[in-house]
N, C-alpha and C positions, 0 to 999 in steps of 0.2 A: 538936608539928608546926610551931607560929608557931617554935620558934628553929629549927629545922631548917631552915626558908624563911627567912630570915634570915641565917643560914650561907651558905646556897648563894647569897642576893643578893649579900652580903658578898665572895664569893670569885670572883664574877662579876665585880666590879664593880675585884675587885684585878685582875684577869685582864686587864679592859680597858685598866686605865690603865697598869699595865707594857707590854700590848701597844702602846699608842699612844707610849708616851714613848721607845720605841726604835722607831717607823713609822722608813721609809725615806724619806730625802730627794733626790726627782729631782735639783732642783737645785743642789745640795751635789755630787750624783753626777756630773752633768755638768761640773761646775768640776772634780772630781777627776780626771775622764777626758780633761780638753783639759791639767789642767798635767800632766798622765804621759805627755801623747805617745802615746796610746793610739794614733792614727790614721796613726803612722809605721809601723803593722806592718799592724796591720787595714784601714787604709784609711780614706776620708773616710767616714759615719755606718757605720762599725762592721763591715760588711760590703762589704766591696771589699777584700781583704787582697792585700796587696804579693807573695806566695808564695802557690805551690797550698794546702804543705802549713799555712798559717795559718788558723785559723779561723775563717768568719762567726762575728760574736758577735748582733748587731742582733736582736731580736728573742725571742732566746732565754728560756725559761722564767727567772725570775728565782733562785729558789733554786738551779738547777743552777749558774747563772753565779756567785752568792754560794757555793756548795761549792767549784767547782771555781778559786774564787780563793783560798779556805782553807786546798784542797790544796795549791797551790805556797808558801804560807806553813809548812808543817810541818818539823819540823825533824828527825823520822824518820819515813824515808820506809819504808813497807813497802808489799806487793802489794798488797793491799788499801786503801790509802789513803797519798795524797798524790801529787803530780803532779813528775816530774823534768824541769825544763827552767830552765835555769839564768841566761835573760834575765827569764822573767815570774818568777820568785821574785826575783830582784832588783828586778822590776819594784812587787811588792805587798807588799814586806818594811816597807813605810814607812806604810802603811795600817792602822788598828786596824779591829776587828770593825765597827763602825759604818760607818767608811768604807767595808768591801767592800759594807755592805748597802745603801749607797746608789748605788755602781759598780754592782752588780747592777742597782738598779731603776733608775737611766737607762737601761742597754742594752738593760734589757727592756723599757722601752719605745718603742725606734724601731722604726720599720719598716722592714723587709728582705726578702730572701728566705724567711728562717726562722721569721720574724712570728707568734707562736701568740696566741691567746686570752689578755686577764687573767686569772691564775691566782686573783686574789682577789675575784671577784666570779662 
């Protein structure tokens, strides 16, 4: 029973520190999102977009915004997965995985229109 409680400490403990050592960085994300010019389409904090058809981002659930920047990074695209628009894949082809997950958790966290709840707490 003590190693079995041991294990499970053990693998907690790996759990944790993988999850902290890739946490999201607001402001990494925010640096990423003023040199991309994000606000030339979207608009000043993220939600004010220049076009109907543009999206509020401000506020958006964080994971969604971290997917759905993964999607236009794909390199084939099928119906079920990946997003075809041919300015924002240009736009996040320069970005590694880290980078999208700190893009994601700055825009989730201003406040907008679409402003939900932290998702991690």
């Amino acid at each position: 029973m003590k190693r079995m409680t041991a294990s499970l400490t053990a693998a907690a403990a790996l759990v944790a520190f993988v999850g902290s050592a890739h946490a999201a960085d607001i402001k990494k994300g925010e640096d990423l999102v003023n040199k991309g010019g994000c606000i030339a389409c979207h608009g000043a904090g993220l939600d004010k977009p220049i076009a109907p058809n543009y999206p509020k981002l401000a506020g958006q659930y964080q994971s969604y915004l971290f997917h759905a920047l993964q999607q236009y990074q794909a390199k084939h695209q099928t119906p079920l997965y990946g997003r075809n628009n041919a300015i924002m894949s240009g736009m996040v082809a320069q970005y590694n995985t880290q980078d999208l997950q700190d893009i994601a958790a700055y825009i989730a966290s201003l406040k907008g229109d679409l402003y939900v709840r932290d998702e991690m707490h």
